[in-house]
N, C-alpha and C positions, 0 to 999 in steps of 0.2 A: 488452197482450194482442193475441192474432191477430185478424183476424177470423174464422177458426173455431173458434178455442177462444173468442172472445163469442158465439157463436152459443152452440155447446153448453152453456155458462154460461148465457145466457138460457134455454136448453131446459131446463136440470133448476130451475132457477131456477121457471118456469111452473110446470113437475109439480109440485115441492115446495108450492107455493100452490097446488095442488088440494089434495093429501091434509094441509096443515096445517089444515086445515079438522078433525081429529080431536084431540081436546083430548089423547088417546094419542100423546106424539111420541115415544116408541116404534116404535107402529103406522104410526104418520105415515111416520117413515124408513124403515119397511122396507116399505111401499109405493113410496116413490118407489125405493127400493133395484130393487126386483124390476120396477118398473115398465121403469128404465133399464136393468136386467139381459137382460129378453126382450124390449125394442123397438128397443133400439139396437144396432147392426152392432159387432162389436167394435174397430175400429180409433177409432169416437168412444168408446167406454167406456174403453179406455185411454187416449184423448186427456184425457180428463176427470178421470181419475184420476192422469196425470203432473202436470197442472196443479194437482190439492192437493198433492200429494208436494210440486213441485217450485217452486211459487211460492204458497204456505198456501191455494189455492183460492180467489184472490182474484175477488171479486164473485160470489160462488156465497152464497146464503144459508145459515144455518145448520144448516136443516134437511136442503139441500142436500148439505151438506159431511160431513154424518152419515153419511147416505146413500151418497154417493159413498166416503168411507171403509169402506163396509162391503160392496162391491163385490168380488168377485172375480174374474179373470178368467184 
Protein backbone atom coordinates (compact mmCIF):
# COMPACT_ATOMS: atom_id res chain seq x y z
CA UNK A 1 0.00 0.00 0.00
CA UNK A 2 0.80 3.83 -0.57
CA UNK A 3 1.31 5.82 2.10
CA UNK A 4 -1.81 7.60 1.32
CA UNK A 5 -3.96 5.08 0.62
CA UNK A 6 -2.56 3.70 4.60
CA UNK A 7 -3.63 6.86 5.64
CA UNK A 8 -6.95 6.79 4.27
CA UNK A 9 -7.40 3.02 5.37
CA UNK A 10 -6.55 3.98 8.83
CA UNK A 11 -9.14 6.99 8.54
CA UNK A 12 -12.12 4.89 7.71
CA UNK A 13 -10.57 2.10 9.73
CA UNK A 14 -10.97 4.76 13.00
CA UNK A 15 -14.62 6.01 11.88
CA UNK A 16 -15.76 2.45 11.45
CA UNK A 17 -14.60 1.73 15.32
CA UNK A 18 -16.67 4.77 16.30
CA UNK A 19 -20.00 3.78 14.87
CA UNK A 20 -19.33 -0.23 15.54
CA UNK A 21 -20.01 0.77 18.70
CA UNK A 22 -23.96 -0.06 17.36
CA UNK A 23 -24.79 -3.48 17.68
CA UNK A 24 -27.04 -2.29 14.20
CA UNK A 25 -24.22 -3.03 11.62
CA UNK A 26 -26.52 -1.97 9.38
CA UNK A 27 -26.74 1.35 11.03
CA UNK A 28 -23.00 1.03 11.81
CA UNK A 29 -22.12 1.09 7.94
CA UNK A 30 -24.19 3.56 6.85
CA UNK A 31 -22.92 5.83 9.28
CA UNK A 32 -19.46 5.37 8.54
CA UNK A 33 -20.82 5.32 4.75
CA UNK A 34 -22.36 8.95 5.15
CA UNK A 35 -19.85 9.83 7.52
CA UNK A 36 -16.97 9.55 4.67
CA UNK A 37 -19.52 10.65 1.97
CA UNK A 38 -19.93 14.51 3.53
CA UNK A 39 -16.20 14.79 5.23
CA UNK A 40 -14.01 13.68 2.87
CA UNK A 41 -13.05 15.66 -0.45
CA UNK A 42 -13.79 13.41 -3.25
CA UNK A 43 -10.47 12.60 -4.76
CA UNK A 44 -9.76 10.54 -1.17
CA UNK A 45 -13.39 8.87 -1.54
CA UNK A 46 -12.42 7.54 -4.81
CA UNK A 47 -8.99 6.86 -3.66
CA UNK A 48 -10.59 4.52 -1.04
CA UNK A 49 -12.90 3.10 -3.21
CA UNK A 50 -10.29 2.05 -6.08
CA UNK A 51 -8.47 0.45 -3.53
CA UNK A 52 -11.62 -2.20 -2.57
CA UNK A 53 -12.32 -2.52 -6.20
CA UNK A 54 -8.94 -2.96 -7.01
CA UNK A 55 -6.81 -4.55 -4.35
CA UNK A 56 -10.09 -6.36 -1.96
CA UNK A 57 -9.58 -3.38 0.37
CA UNK A 58 -6.88 -4.62 2.01
CA UNK A 59 -6.34 -3.55 5.73
CA UNK A 60 -9.67 -1.73 5.74
CA UNK A 61 -11.97 -3.54 8.40
CA UNK A 62 -15.03 -5.02 7.64
CA UNK A 63 -17.20 -2.74 8.57
CA UNK A 64 -15.10 -0.59 6.75
CA UNK A 65 -15.19 -2.22 3.55
CA UNK A 66 -19.24 -2.31 3.79
CA UNK A 67 -19.29 0.98 3.99
CA UNK A 68 -16.90 1.98 1.43
CA UNK A 69 -18.74 -0.25 -0.90
CA UNK A 70 -21.73 1.51 -0.54
CA UNK A 71 -20.28 4.67 -1.33
CA UNK A 72 -21.04 6.55 -4.35
CA UNK A 73 -19.42 8.99 -6.08
Amino acid sequence: MSMKIERLVKMANDISAFFDADPDKTIAAEGVKNHISRSWELRMRQAIIDHLKNHDGEGLSPLAKTAVSQIIV
